[in-house]
TIBARO-52946 format. One record per residue (C-alpha): residue number from 1; chain; x, y, z. Coordinates in Angstrom, 2 decimals, padded with zeros to 5 digits. Example, Ala and Ser with C-alpha at 12.3 -4.5 7.8 and 13.67 -1.06 7.14 Angstrom:
<pts>
+------+------+---------+---------+---------+
| bati | lopa |       x |       y |       z |
+------+------+---------+---------+---------+
|    1 |    A |  012.30 | -004.50 |  007.80 |
|    2 |    A |  013.67 | -001.06 |  007.14 |
+------+------+---------+---------+---------+
</pts>
This chain:
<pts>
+------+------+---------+---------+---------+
| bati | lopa |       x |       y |       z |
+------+------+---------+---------+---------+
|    1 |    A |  068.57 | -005.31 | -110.11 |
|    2 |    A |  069.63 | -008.43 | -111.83 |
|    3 |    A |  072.97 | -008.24 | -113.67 |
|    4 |    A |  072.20 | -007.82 | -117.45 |
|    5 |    A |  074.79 | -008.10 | -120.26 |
|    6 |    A |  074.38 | -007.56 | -123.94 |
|    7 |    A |  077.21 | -008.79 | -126.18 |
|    8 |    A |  077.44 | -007.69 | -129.55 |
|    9 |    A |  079.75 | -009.28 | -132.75 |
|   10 |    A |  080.01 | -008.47 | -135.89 |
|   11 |    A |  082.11 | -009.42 | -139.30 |
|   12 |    A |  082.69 | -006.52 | -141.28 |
|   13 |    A |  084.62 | -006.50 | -144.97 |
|   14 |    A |  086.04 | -002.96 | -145.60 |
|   15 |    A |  087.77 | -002.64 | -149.15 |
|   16 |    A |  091.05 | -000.82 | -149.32 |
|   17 |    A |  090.96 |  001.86 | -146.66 |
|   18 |    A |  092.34 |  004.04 | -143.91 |
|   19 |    A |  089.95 |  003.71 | -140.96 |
|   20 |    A |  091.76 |  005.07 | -138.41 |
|   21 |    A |  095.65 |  006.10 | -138.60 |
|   22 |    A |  098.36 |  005.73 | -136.52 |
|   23 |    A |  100.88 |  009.63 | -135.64 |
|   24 |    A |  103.08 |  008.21 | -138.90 |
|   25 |    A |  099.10 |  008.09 | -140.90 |
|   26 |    A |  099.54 |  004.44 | -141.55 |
|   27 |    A |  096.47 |  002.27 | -140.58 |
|   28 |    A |  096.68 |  001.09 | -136.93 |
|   29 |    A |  097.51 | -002.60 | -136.34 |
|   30 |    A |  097.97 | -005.38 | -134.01 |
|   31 |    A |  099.70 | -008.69 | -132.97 |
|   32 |    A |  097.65 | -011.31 | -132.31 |
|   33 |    A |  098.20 | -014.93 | -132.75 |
|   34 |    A |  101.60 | -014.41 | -133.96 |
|   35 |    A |  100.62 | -012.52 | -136.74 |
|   36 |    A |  099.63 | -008.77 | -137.90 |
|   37 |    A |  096.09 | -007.93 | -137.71 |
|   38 |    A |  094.52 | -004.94 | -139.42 |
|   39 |    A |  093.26 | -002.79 | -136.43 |
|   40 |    A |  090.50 | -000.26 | -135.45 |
|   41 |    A |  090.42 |  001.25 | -132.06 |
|   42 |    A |  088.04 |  001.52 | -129.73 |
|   43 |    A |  087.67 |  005.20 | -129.46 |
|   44 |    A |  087.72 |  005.11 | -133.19 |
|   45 |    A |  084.27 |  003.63 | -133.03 |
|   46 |    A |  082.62 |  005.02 | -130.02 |
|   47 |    A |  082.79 |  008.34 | -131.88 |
|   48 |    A |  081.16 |  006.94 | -134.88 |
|   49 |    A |  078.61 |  005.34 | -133.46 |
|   50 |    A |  078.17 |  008.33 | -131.14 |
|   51 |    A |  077.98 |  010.11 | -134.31 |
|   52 |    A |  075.22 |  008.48 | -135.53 |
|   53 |    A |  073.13 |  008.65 | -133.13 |
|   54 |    A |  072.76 |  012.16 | -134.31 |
|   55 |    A |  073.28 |  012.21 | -137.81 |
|   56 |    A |  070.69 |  009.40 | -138.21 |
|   57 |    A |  067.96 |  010.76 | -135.53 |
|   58 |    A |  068.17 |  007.71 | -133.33 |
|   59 |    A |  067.15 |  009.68 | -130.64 |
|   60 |    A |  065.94 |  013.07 | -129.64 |
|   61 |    A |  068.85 |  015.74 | -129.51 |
|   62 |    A |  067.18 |  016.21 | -126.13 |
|   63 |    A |  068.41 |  012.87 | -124.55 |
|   64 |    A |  072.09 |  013.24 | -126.41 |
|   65 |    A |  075.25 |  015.24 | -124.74 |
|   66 |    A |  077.89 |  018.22 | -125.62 |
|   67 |    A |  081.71 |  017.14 | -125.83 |
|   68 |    A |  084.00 |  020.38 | -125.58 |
|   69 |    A |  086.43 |  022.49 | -124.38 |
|   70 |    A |  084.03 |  025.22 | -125.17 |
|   71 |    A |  082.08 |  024.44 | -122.26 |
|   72 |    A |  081.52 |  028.18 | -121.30 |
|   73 |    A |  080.46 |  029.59 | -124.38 |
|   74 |    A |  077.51 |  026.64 | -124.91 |
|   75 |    A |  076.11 |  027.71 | -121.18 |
|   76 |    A |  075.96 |  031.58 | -122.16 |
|   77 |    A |  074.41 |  030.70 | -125.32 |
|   78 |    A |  071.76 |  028.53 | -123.63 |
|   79 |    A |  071.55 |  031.88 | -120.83 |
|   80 |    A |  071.02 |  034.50 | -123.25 |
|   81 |    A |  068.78 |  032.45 | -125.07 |
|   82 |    A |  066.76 |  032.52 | -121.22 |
|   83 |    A |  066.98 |  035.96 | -120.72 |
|   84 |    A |  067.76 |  038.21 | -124.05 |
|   85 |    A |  068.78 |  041.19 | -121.93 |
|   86 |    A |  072.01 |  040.07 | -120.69 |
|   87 |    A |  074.95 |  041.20 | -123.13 |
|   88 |    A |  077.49 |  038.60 | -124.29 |
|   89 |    A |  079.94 |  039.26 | -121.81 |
|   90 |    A |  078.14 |  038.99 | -119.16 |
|   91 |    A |  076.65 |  035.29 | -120.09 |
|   92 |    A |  080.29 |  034.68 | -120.54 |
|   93 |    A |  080.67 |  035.65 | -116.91 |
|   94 |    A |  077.49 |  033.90 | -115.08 |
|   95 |    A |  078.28 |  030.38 | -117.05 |
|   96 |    A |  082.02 |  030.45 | -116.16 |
|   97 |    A |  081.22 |  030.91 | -112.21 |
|   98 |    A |  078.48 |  028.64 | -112.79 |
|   99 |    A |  080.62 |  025.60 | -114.50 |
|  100 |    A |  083.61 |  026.64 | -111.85 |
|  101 |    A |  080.97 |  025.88 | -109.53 |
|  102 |    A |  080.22 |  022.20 | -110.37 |
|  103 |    A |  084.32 |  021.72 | -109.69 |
|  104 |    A |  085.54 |  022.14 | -113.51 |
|  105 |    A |  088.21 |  024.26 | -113.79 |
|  106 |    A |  088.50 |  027.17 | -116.57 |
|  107 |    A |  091.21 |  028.77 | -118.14 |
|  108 |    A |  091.53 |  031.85 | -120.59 |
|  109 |    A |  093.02 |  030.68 | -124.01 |
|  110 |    A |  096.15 |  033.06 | -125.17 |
|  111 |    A |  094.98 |  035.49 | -127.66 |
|  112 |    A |  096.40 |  035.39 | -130.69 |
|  113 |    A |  098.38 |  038.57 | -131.72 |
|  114 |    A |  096.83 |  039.07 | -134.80 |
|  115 |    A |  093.16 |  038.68 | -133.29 |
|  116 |    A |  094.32 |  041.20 | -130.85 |
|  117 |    A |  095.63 |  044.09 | -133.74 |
|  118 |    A |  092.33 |  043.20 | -135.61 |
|  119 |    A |  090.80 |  044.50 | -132.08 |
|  120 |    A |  088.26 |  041.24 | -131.79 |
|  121 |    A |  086.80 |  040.39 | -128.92 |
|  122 |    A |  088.76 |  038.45 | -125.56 |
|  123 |    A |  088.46 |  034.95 | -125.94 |
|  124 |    A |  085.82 |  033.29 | -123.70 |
|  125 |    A |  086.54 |  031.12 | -120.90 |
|  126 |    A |  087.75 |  027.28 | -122.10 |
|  127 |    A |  087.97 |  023.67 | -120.06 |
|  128 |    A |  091.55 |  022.57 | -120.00 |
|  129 |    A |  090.10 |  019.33 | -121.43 |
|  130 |    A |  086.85 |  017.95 | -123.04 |
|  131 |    A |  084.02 |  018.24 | -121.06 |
|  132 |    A |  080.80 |  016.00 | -121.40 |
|  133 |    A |  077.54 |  017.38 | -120.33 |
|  134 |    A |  074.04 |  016.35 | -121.16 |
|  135 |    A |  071.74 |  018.63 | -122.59 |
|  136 |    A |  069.61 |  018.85 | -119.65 |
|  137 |    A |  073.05 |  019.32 | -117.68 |
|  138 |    A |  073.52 |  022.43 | -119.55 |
|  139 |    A |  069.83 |  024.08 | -119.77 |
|  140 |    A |  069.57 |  023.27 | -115.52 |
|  141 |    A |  073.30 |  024.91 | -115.29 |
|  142 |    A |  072.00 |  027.60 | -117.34 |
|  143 |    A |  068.64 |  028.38 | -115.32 |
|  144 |    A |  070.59 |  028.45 | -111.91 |
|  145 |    A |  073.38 |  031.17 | -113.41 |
|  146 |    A |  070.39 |  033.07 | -114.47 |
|  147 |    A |  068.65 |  032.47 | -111.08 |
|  148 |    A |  071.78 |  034.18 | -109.51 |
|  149 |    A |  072.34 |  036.76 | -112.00 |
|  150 |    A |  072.45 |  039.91 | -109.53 |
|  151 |    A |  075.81 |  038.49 | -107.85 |
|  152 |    A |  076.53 |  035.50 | -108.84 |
|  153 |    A |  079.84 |  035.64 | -106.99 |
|  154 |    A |  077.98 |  035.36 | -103.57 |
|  155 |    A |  075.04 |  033.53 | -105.04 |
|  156 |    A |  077.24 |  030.53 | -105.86 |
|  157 |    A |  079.03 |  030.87 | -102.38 |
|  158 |    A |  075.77 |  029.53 | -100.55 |
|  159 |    A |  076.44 |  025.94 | -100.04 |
|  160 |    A |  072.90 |  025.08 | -101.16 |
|  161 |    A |  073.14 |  027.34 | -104.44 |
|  162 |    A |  076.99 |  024.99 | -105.00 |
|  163 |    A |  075.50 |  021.95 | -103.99 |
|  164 |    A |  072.76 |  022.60 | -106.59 |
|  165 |    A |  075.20 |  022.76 | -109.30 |
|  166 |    A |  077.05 |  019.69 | -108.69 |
|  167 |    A |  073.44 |  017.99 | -108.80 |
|  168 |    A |  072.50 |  019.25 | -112.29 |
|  169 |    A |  075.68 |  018.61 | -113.21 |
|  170 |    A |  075.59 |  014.62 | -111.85 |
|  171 |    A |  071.70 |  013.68 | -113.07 |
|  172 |    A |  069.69 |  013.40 | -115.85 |
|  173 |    A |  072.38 |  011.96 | -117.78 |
|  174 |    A |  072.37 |  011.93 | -121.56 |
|  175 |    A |  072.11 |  008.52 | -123.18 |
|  176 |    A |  075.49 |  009.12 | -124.70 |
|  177 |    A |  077.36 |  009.85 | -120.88 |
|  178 |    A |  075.12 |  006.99 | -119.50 |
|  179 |    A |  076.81 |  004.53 | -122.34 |
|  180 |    A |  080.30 |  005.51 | -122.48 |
|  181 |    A |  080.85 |  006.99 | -119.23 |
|  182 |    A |  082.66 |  010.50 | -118.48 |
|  183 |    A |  085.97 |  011.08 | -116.54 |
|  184 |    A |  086.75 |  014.48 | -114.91 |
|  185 |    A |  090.03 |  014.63 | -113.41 |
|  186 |    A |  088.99 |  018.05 | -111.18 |
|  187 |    A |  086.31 |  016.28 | -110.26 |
|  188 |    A |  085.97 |  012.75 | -109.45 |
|  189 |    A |  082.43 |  013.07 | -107.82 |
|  190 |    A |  081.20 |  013.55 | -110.98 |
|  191 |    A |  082.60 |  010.62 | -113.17 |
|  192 |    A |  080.06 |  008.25 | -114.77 |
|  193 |    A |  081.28 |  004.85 | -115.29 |
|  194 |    A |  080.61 |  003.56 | -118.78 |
|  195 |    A |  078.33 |  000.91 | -119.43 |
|  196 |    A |  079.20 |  000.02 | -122.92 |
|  197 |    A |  083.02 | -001.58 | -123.24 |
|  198 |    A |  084.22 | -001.79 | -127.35 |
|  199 |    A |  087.32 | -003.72 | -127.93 |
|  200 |    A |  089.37 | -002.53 | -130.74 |
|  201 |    A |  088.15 | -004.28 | -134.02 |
|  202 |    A |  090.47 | -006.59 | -135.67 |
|  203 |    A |  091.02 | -008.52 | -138.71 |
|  204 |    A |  090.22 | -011.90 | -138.94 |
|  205 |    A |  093.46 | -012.84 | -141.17 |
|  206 |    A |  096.89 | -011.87 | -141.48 |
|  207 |    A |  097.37 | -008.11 | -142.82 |
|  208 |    A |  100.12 | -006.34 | -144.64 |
|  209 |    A |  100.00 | -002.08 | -144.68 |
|  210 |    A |  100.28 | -001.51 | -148.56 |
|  211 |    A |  101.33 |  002.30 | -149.93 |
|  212 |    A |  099.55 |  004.17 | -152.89 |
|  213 |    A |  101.62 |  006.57 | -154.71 |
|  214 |    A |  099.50 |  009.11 | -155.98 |
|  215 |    A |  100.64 |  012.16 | -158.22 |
|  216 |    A |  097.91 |  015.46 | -159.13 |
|  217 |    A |  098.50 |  017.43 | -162.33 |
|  218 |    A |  097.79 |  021.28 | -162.32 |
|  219 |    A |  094.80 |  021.90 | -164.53 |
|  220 |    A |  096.76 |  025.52 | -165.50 |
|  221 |    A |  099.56 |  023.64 | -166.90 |
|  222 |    A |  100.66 |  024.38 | -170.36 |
|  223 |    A |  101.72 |  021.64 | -172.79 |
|  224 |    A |  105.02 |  022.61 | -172.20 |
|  225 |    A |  105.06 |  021.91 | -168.47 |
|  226 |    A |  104.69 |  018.57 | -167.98 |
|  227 |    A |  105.04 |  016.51 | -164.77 |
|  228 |    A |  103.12 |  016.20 | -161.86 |
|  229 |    A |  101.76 |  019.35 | -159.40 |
|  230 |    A |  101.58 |  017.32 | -156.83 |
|  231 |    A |  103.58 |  013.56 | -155.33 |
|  232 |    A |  102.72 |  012.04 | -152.23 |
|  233 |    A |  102.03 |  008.53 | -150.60 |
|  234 |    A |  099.03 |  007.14 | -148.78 |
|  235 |    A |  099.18 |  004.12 | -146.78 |
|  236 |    A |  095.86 |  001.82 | -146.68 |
|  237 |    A |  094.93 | -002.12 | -146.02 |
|  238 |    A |  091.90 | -004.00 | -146.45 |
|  239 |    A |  090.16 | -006.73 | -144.20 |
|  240 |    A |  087.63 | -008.47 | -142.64 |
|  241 |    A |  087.18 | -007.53 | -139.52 |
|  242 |    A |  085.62 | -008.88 | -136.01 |
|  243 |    A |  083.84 | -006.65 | -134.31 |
|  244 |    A |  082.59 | -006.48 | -130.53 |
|  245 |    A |  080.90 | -004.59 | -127.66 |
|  246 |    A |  079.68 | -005.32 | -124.35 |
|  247 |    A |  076.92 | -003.27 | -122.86 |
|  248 |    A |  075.77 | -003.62 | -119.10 |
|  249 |    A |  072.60 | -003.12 | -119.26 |
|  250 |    A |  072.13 | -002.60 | -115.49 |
|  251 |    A |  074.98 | -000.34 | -115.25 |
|  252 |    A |  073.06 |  001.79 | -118.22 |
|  253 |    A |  069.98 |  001.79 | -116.11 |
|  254 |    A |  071.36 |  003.34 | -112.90 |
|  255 |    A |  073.13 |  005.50 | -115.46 |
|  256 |    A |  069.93 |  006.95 | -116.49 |
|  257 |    A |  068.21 |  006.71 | -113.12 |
|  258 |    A |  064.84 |  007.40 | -113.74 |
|  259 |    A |  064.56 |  007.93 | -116.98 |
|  260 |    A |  065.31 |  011.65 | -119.26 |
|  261 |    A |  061.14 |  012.28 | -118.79 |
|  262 |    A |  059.15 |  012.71 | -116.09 |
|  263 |    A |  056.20 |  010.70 | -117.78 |
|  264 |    A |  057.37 |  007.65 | -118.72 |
|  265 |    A |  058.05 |  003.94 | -116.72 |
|  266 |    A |  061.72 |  003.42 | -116.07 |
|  267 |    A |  062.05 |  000.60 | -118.71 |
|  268 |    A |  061.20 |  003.14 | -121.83 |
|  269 |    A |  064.76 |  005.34 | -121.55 |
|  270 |    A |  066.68 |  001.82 | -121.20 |
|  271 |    A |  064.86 |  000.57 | -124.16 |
|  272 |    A |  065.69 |  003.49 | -126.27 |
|  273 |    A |  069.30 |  003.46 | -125.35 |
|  274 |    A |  069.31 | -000.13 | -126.02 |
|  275 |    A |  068.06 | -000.12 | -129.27 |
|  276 |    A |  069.92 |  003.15 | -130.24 |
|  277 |    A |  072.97 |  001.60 | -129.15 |
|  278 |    A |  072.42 | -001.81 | -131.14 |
|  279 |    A |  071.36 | -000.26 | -133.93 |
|  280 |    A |  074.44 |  002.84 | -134.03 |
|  281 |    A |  077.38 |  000.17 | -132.96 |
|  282 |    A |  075.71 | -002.24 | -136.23 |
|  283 |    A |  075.49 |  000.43 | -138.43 |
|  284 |    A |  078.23 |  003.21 | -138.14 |
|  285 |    A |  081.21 |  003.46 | -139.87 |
|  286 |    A |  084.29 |  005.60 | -138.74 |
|  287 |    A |  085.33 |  008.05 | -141.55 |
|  288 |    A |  088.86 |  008.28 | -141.27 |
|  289 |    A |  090.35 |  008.73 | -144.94 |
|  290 |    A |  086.57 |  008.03 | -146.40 |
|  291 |    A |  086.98 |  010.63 | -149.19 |
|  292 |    A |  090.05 |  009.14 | -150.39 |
|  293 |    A |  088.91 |  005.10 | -150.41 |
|  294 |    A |  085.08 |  005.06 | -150.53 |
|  295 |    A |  084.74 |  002.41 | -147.96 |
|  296 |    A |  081.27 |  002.45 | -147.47 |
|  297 |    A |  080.44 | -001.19 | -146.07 |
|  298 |    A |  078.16 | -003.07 | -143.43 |
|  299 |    A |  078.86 | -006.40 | -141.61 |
|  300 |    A |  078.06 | -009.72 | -143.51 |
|  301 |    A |  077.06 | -010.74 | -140.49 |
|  302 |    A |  075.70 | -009.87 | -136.65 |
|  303 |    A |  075.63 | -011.47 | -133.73 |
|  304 |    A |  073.58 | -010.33 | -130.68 |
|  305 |    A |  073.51 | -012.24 | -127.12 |
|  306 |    A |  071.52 | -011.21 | -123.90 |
|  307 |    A |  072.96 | -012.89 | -121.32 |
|  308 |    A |  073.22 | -013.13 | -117.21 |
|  309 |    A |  076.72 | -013.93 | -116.29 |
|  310 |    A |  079.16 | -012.41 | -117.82 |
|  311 |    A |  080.55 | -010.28 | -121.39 |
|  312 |    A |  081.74 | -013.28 | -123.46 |
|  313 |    A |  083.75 | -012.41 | -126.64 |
|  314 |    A |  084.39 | -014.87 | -129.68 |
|  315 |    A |  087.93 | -013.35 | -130.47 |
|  316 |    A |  089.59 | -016.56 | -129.61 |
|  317 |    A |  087.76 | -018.01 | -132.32 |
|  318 |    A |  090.49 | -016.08 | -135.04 |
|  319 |    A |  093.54 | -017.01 | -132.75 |
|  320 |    A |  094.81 | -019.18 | -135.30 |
|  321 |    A |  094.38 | -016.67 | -138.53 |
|  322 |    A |  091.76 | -017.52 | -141.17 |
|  323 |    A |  093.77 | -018.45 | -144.30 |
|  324 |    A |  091.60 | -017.09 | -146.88 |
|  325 |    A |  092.80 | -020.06 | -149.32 |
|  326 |    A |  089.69 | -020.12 | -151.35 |
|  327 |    A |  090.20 | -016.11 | -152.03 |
|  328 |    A |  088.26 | -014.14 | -149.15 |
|  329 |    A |  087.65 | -014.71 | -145.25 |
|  330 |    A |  084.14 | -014.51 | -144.46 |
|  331 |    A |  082.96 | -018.02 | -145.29 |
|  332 |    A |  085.78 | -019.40 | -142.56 |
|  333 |    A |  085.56 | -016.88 | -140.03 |
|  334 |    A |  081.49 | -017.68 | -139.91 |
|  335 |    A |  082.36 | -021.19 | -139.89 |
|  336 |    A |  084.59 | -020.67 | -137.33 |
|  337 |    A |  081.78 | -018.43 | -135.28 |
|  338 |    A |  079.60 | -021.24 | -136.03 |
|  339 |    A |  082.06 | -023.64 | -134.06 |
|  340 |    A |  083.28 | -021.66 | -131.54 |
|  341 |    A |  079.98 | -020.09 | -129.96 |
|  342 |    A |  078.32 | -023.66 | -129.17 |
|  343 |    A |  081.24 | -024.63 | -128.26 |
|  344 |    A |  081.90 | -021.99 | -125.68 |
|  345 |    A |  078.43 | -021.26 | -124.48 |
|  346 |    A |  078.11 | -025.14 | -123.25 |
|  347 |    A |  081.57 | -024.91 | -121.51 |
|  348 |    A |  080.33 | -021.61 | -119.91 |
|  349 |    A |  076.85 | -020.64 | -120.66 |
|  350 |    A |  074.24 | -020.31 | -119.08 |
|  351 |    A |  071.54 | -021.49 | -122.10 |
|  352 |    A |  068.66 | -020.97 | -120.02 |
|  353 |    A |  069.11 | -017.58 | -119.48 |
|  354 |    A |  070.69 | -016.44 | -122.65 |
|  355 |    A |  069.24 | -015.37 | -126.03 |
|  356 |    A |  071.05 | -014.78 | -129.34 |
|  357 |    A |  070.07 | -013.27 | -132.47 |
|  358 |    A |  071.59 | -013.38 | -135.64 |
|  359 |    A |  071.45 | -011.01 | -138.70 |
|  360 |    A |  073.52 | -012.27 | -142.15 |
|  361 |    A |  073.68 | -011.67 | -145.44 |
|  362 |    A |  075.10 | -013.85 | -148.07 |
|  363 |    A |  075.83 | -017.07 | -148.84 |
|  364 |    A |  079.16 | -017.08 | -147.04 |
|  365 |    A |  077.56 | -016.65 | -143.36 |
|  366 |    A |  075.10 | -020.05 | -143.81 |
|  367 |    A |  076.93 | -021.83 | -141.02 |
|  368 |    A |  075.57 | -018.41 | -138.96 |
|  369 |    A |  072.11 | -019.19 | -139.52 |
|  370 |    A |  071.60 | -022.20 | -136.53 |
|  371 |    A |  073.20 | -020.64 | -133.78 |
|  372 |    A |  070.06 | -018.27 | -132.68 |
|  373 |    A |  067.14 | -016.87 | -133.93 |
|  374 |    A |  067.53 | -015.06 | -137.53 |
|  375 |    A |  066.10 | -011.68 | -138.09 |
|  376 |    A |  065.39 | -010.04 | -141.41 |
|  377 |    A |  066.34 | -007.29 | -141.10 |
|  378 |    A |  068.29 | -004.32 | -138.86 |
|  379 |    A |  064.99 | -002.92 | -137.65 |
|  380 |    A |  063.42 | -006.75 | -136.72 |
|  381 |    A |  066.74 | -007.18 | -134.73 |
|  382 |    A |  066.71 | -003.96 | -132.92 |
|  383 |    A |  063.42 | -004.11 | -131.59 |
|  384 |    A |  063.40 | -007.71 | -130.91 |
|  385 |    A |  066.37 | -006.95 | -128.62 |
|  386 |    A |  064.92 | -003.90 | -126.83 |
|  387 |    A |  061.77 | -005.54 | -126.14 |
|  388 |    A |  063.72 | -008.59 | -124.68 |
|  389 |    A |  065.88 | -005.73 | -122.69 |
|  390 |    A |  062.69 | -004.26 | -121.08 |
|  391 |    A |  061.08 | -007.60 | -120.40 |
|  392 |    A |  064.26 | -008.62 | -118.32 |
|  393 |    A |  064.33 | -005.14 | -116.84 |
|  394 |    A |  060.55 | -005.95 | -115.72 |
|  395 |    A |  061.33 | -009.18 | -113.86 |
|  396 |    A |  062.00 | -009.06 | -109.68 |
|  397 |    A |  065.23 | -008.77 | -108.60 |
+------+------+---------+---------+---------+
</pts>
């Protein structure tokens, strides 16, 4: 298969805000160009965009995967939903031989001492670390523990019966493993490499962390106790950010193999992915703090290239910090975009083989408006992408 790459940029404006903290709870930053830069990291939004995926039904909770330590108890739950006889405990047992099975190793949490006076039940079986399964991972792992109910101690010592579990556990990958990978340190054979890489977000401009005091009064208080209840500090920032995400689209494709159905041509599942991706990465927002600041934004502007030789970012295009002398940073960075990308793409490109999209909104992102073809909305740019995706996909080799 061709080598496919999908480059995504964005320029986001969040208000005053605590995206994601640092262990003091002071908004991450960087250096860059000499200068501190606002910061979000990358993990920060993989998990929101993961997030929404879900929350906003971009696809079927049938082609989406479990994170957890709690590995053990979501296989019993999907066995005793298979067979109804089997008590609790002994789903507990079949799924953690089963799970031990695909090389994941499980431990026994402590017990509490007060769980254990209030007489509750042993805690179930737990991954010493998060463990990423699709959900057809889990429904095959949980059809072969019932297959071997009767002893599944020697069921699972037949080579074929073990083999069989590594292979549910190592196909028919989610769309979530197939994007952002999945390490396993127990067992290597099993790893997915990712096919989406998300640099950490920075501001376009020079940042300072600023500190809000805050004080909350106790609503018992007579009018002889005055003074505050409560006293604390929150630290926050506000920028405009530059976004960006690289997806190999080839690398998603062998990801998925041949596709999460049975009935469909090995473009659809790419497509979907594709689009839910575009459309998640666009769109989501992480939450750190969101109750306190409000800071529900989108980009001003989005930048979308499908391309054959290599992930490109525009970062370098903010090197030198956007001043902000006229009061706010979105007109220059998009007229530095504007530049920059032309510049680049004749330097490097390959214009033949690339396409770019651009969704903007606002006067400030004008300059945005030449460098590829302008869609009206999310939706137009999401499909216009994933049909462009499957057409490439389509082509010989």
């Amino acid at each position: 298969m061709n080598r496919i790459f999908l480059d995504v940029h964005a320029l986001q404006t969040v208000p005053p805000s605590n995206l994601n903290r640092d262990d003091t709870g002071a908004p991450k930053t960087a250096v860059y160009g000499g200068v501190p830069r606002a910061r979000v990291s990358s993990q920060a939004w993989k998990r929101a965009t993961r997030t929404y995926f879900k929350d906003e039904h971009l696809l079927d909770a049938s082609e989406l995967g479990v994170r957890t330590k709690k590995i053990v108890e979501v296989v019993a739950s999907r066995i005793t939903a298979l067979d109804t006889s089997l008590t609790r405990e002994t789903a507990l047992r079949l799924a953690d031989e089963t799970v031990k099975a695909t090389g994941l190793k499980t431990d026994v949490p402590t017990r509490k001492a007060t769980a254990a006076k209030a007489g509750e039940p042993d805690p179930a079986p737990e991954a010493k670390y998060l463990v990423f399964l699709s959900a057809r991972q889990l429904d095959g792992l949980a059809r072969l523990a019932v297959d071997g109910a009767a002893d599944i101690t020697a069921y699972l010592k037949d080579k074929k019966s073990k083999d069989k579990a590594k292979e549910i556990a190592d196909t028919r990958h989610s769309v979530d493993i197939a994007l952002f990978g999945r390490m396993v340190a127990d067992a290597a054979d099993i790893n997915v490499d990712a096919s989406v890489q998300v640099a950490h977000a920075i501001s376009v401009h020079r940042v300072e962390n600023e500190s809000d005091y805050y004080t909350a009064v106790d609503d018992e208080n007579t009018d002889e106790e005055t003074g505050a209840g409560m006293i604390g500090t929150v630290d926050f920032n506000s920028a405009t950010l530059y976004r960006y995400a690289a997806l190999g689209v080839h690398q998603l494709a062998a990801n998925l193999g041949q596709g999460l159905r049975e009935d469909e041509p090995r473009t659809d599942p790419v497509r979907r992915a594709v689009e839910a991706f575009v459309h998640g990465f666009v769109a989501s927002l992480p939450t750190g703090k969101i109750n306190t600041f409000g800071h529900h934004t989108l980009p001003d502007a989005v930048i979308v290239k499908l391309r054959t030789t290599r992930p490109v970012s525009f970062v370098a295009a903010f090197e030198d910090p956007v001043r902000g002398d006229q009061g706010g940073h979105v007109r220059e960075a998009s007229e530095r975009l504007a530049e920059y990308i032309p510049d680049i793409e004749r330097a490097y490109g390959d214009e033949d083989s690339t396409l770019t999209w651009v969704l903007r909104v606002g006067l400030n992102t004008q300059k945005l408006g030449g460098i590829g073809t302008e869609s009206a909305n999310l939706g137009e740019l999401v499909a216009s992408v994933g049909q462009a995706v499957a057409e490439r996909l389509e082509k010989p080799a």
